[in-house]
Every structure is written in C-alpha cells, then in structure tokens.
C-alpha positions as CSV (number, residue, x, y, z in Angstrom):
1,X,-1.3,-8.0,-15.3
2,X,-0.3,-5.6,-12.8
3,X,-0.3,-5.7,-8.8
4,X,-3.8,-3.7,-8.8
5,X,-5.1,-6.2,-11.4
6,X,-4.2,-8.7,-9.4
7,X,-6.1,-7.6,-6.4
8,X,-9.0,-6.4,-7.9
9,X,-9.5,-10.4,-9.4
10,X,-8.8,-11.7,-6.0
11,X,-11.3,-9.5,-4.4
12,X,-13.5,-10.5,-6.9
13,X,-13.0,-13.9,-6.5
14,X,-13.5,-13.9,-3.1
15,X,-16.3,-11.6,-3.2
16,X,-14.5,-8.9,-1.2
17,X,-14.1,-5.3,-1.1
18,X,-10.8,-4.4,-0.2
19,X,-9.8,-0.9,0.7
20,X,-6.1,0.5,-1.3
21,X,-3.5,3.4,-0.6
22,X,-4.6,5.3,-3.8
23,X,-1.0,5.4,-5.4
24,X,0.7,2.8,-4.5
25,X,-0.4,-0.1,-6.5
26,X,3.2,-0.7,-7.7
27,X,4.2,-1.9,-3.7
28,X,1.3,-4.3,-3.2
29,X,2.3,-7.6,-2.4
30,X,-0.6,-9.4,-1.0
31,X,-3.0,-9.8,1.2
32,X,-4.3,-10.8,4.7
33,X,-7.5,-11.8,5.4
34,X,-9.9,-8.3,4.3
35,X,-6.6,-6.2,3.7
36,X,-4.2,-5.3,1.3
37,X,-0.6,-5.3,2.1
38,X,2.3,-3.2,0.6
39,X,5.9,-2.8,1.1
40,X,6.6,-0.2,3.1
41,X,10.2,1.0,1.5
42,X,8.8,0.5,-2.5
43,X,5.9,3.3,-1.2
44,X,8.6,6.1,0.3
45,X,10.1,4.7,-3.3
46,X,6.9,5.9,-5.2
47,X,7.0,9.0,-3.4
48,X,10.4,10.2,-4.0
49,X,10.3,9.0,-7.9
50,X,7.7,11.8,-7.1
51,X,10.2,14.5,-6.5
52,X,10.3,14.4,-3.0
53,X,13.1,13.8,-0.9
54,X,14.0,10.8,1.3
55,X,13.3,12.3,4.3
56,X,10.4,14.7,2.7
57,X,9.0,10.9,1.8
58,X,9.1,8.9,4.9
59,X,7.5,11.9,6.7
60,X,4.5,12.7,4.2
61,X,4.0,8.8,4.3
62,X,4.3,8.2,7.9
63,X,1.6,11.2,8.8
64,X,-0.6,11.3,5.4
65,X,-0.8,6.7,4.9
66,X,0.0,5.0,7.5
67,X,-1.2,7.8,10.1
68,X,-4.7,8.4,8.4
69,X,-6.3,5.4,10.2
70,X,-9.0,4.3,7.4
71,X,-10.3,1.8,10.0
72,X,-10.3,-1.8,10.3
73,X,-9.6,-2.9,7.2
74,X,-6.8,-0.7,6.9
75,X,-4.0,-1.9,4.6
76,X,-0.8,-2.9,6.6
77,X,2.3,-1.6,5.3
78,X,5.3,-3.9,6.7
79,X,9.3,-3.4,6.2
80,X,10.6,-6.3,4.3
81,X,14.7,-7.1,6.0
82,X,15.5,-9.4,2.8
C-alpha cells in the first residue's frame, strides 16, 4: 500500500476530506489534525527526478506549492534535519 493509499483509508476512517499536493504522494508522511504533511526535500526530489534542476526545483516548488495558499487546510510541508 502506498503513502496516498494510506491517507485516503485514514481519511476515510475518520470521515475526513483531506486536501493533497497533486504529485507528491511519494513525500507524505502523515498527518495533523485536517492536513496532510510531506517532506519538504523528497518533493524538490520528485521534481528534479522530473528533469528539473536543483535550483529550477526549490523555486517552482517554493512559488507554485507552498506559495499557492489552498487555505486552511493547507498541507504543511516541513524540513526533516535527521
């Protein structure tokens, strides 16, 4: 089962509706309360096994993701240091 899979029967479950960064299943890693969380370095990942660059990546995802303020129940996209 993967990550989305996941999700989708927890929001089930819990008889949520829970708003996802079409993809980027692969850097889910849970959830807070109503919102999905990701890892923020495995999405500029995604996006460069995309063909873009490193720096091409972290600036399409900074202004097109995290910048596109989906509202409230936004996912949260976090920097793991481990």
């Amino acid at each position: 089962m993967n990550n989305r899979q996941k999700l989708d029967n927890y929001a089930d479950m819990a008889d949520r509706s829970m708003m996802v960064a079409d993809g980027f299943d692969d850097a889910i890693i849970g959830v807070w309360g109503e919102r999905v969380v990701y890892n923020r370095d495995e999405c500029i990942a995604i996006l460069q096994g995309q063909g873009m660059t490193l720096g091409g990546a972290e600036e399409y995802f900074q202004f097109n993701v995290e910048g596109s303020h989906m509202g409230e129940n936004m996912p949260i996209f976090i920097e793991l240091f481990f």
